[in-house]
N, C-alpha and C positions, 0 to 999 in steps of 0.2 A: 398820837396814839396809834395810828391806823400805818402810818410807815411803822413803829415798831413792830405791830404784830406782824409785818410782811417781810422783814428780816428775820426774826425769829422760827418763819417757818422757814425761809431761805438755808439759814443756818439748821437747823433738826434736819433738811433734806438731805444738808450734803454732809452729814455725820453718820446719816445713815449708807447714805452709798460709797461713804468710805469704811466704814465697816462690814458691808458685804465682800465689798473687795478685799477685805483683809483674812476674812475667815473663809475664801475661794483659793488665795494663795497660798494657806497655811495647812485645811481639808484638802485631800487629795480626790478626783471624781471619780469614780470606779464605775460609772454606767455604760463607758464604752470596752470594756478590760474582755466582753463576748467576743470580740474581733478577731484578736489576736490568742484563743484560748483555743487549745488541742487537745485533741480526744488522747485518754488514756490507752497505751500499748501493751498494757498488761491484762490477759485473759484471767476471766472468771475459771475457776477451777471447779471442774462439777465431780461432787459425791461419788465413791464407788458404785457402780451398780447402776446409777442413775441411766436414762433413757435420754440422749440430745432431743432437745426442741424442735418440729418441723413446724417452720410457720406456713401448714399448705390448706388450701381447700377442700377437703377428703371429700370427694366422688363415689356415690358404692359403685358398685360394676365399672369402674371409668376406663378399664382395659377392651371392654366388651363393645365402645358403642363409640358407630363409626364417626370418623370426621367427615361433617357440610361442609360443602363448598359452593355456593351461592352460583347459580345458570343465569339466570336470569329476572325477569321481574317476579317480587314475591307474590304468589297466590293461596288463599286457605285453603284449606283442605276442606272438602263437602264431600258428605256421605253419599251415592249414589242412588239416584231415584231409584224405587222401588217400585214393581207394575203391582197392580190389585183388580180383583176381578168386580165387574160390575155387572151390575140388573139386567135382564134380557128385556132389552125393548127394542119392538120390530120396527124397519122403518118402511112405510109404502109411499113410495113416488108416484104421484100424479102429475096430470096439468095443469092442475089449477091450485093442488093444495098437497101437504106433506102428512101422511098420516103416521103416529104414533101410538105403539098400543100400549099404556105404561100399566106395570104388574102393580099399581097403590089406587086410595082410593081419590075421588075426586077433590077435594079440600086437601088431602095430601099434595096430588099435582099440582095445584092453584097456589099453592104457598110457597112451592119451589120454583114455581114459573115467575112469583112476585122475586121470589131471592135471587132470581138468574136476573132479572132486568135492574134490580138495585143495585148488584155488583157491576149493572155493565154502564147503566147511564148514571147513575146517582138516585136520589130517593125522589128527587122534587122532578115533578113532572112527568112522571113515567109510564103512568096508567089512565088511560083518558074515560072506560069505564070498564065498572066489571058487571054489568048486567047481565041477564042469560049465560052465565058461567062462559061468556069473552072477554077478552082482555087483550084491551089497543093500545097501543103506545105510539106516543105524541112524534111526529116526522122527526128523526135524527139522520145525520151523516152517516154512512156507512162504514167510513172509515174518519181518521181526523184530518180534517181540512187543517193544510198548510198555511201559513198566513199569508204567503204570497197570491192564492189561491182567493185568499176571503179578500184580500187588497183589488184583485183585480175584477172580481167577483160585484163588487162595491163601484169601481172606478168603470165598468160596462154594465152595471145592472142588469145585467145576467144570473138569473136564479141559481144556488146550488141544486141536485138533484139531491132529495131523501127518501130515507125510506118510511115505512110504518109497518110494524108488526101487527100479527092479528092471531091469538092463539085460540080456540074455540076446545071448550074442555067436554064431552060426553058422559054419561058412565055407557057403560056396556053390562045388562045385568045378567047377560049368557055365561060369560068369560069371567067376571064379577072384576074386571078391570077400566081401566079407562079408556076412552080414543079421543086422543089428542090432534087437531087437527091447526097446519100452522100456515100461514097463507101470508102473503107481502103484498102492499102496492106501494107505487113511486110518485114522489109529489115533486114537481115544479116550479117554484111559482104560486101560480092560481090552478095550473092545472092538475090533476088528478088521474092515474091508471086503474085500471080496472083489477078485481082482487087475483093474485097468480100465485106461480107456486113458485118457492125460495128455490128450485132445484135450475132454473132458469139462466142463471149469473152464478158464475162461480164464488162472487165473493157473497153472496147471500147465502151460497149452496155451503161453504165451509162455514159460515155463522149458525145454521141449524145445524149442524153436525159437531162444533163447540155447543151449541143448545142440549142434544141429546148426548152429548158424553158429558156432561155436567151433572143431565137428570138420572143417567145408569149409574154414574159412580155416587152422586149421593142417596140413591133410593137402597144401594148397598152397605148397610150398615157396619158389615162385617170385613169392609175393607178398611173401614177407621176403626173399629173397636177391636185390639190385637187380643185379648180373651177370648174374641168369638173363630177367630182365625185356623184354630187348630179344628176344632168341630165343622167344618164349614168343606163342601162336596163342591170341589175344583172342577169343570166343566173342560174338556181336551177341547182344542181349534173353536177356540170364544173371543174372542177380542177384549184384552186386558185396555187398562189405562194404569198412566205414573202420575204424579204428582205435576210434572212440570208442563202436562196435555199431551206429550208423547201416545202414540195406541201401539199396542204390540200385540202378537197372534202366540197366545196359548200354545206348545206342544205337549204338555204332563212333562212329566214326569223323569222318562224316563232318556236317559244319554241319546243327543241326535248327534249326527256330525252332517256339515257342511253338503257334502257329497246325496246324505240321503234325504235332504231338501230339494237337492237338483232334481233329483228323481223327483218329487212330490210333485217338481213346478211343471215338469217336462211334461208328467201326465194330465196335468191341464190342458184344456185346448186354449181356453182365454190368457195364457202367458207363457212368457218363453224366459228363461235362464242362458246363462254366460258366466261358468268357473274360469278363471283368470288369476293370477298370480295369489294362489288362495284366499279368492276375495269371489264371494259369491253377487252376481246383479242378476236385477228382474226388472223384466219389461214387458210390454203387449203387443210390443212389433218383434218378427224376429231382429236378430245382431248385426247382421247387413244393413238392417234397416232402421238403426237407431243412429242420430245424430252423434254427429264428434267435432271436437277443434279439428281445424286442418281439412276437411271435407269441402270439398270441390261443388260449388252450387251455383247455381243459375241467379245473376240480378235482373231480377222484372223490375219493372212499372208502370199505372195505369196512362194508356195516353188516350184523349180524346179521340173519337169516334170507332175504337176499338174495344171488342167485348171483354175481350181476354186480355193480360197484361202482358207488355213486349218484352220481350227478352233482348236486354245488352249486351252482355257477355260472364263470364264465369268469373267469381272469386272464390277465395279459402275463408271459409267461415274462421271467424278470430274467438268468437263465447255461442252459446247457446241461447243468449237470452232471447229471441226471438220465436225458439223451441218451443214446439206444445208441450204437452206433457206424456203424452203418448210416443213421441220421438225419444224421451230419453230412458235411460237406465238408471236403476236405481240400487246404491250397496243395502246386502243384509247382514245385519250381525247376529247372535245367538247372545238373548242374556240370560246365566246363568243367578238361580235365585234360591232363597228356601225350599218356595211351593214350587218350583219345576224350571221348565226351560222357556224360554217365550224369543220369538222374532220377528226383531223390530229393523224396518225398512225406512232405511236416510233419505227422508224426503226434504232437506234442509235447501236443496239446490233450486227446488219448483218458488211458483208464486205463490200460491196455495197450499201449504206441506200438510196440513191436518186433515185437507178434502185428500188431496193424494192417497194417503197414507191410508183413509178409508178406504178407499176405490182399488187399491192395489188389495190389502187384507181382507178385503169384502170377496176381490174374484178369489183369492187363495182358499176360502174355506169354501167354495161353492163344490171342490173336490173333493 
């Protein structure tokens, strides 16, 4: 029974696959007939009157608007900072401590002096106390330590130096203002300096002066709230600030040109001018007397049992960086704005551009 039933399918199989083949020879396949099949050569005939079809991308104005041609690497476009004018806070240099007179009251000051150190260290650990309206902050780097620096640091046990802030807040109930007084010392180690004034080191000296242009442009309200802006009595040769920490020197109003700057500078005693290929610089030496590449100078160096260092022989200085700041020159440009004209001096070249740029606008308005 079991070989039967295994012939019987044998047999139904091969009845079937000779029946498919029978009706594959007889059916013709038309699945591949796309191959060999030609487009028609007879045109659509269109309607009197009708309009041809543009199959195009209608552009409005596309006549009017020029063709890019790619320069180079792409960069966005950013609106250009804006100067605003800020709060009049005097500053008095001591020996031992920096005073500030700020126009708000005391809790105002104190809350901006906590916001100024959040933004710079972080929140944790910043304030060691705030007794007696001071406020100290825990030893930090000056600057950020490289990690080569902390590696080696580690590997000599050798202390980094830090600092410690110390802000001492007043009222003053004459003036009905505050006196802010800001004072530094340097830790080693174990060891500890005595309290001095940030005006000492230059890079202390530009961290209170990002200090005070931080507390003048936020104690001015009127330079973020654009409603109040129009109402608001613009002060001529003030020292503005922009957004990016730039300072610029206020002229109003009204049209300066280049030329009656030079005047302005010349009749200073503490600076000197150099118009050059209509590019105005300022400096505090006369122009013979500012460093340049190329400039022929003496190589010293100290040798034992001599006071003064020997002189080898002469080279051509190849950069400045060696330069004080006092040796070089510095470009001015005019920006023109809304509220008036303001001139901002390219201090990008110094070590220090923000203390510069004080110290150069500081002597300019003393005239």
């Amino acid at each position: 029974m079991g070989l039967y039933k295994r012939f019987s399918l044998v047999v139904s199989a091969s009845v079937c696959i000779a029946a498919l083949n029978g009706c594959s020879s007889i059916v013709k396949d038309h699945g591949l007939d796309y191959q060999d099949s030609q487009a028609a050569t007879k045109k659509l005939e269109m309607p009197q009157g009708s309009h041809v079809p543009n199959d195009k991308l209608q552009i409005p104005n596309e006549s009017k608007i020029d063709s890019y041609t790619a320069t180079g690497e792409f960069e966005a476009p950013r609106a250009p900072f804006v100067y605003s004018q800020m709060a009049q806070i005097d500053i008095l240099e001591k020996e031992s401590v920096v005073i500030l007179d700020v126009p708000a009251p005391v809790t105002t000051t104190k809350r901006l002096i906590q916001n100024y150190l959040n933004a710079l260290y972080g929140e944790e650990g910043i304030a060691e106390s705030q007794a007696d309206n001071v406020i100290s902050t825990l030893p930090h780097t000056l600057k950020a330590t490289g990690k080569l620096k902390r590696i080696w640091s580690k590997i000599t046990r050798l202390p980094l130096e830090e600092v410690i802030w110390r802000y001492r807040v007043m009222d003053a109930p004459l003036t009905g203002q505050t006196q802010l007084e800001v004072s530094i010392r340097f830790k080693k180690g174990d060891e500890y300096s005595d309290w001095q004034s940030p005006v000492g080191d230059d890079a202390t000296h530009e961290q209170v002066i990002e200090f005070w242009r931080s507390l003048a442009q936020n104690l001015d309200t009127g330079s973020v709230i654009l409603s109040k802006r129009e109402n608001k009595t613009l002060e001529k040769d003030a020292i503005w600030s922009a957004l990016n920490g730039n300072l610029a020197f206020y002229l109003g109003v009204e049209n300066v040109q280049l030329a009656q700057i030079k005047d302005r500078v010349d009749r200073n005693p503490l600076l000197y001018s150099d118009l050059r290929d209509a590019q105005l610089f300022i400096s505090v030496v006369p122009s013979d007397q500012v460093a340049r590449v190329g400039d022929v100078v003496p190589l010293t160096s100290p040798l034992p049992g001599h006071a003064e260092e020997v002189k080898w022989f002469n080279v051509r200085r190849k950069d400045l960086d060696d330069v004080t700041w006092q040796e070089r020159e510095y470009p001015v440009k005019l920006i023109r704005q809304a509220s008036g004209i303001l001139l901002e001096i390219d201090t990008s070249a110094a070590e220090y551009p923000l203390l510069i740029s004080y110290r150069l606008l500081s002597l300019l308005s003393k005239n």
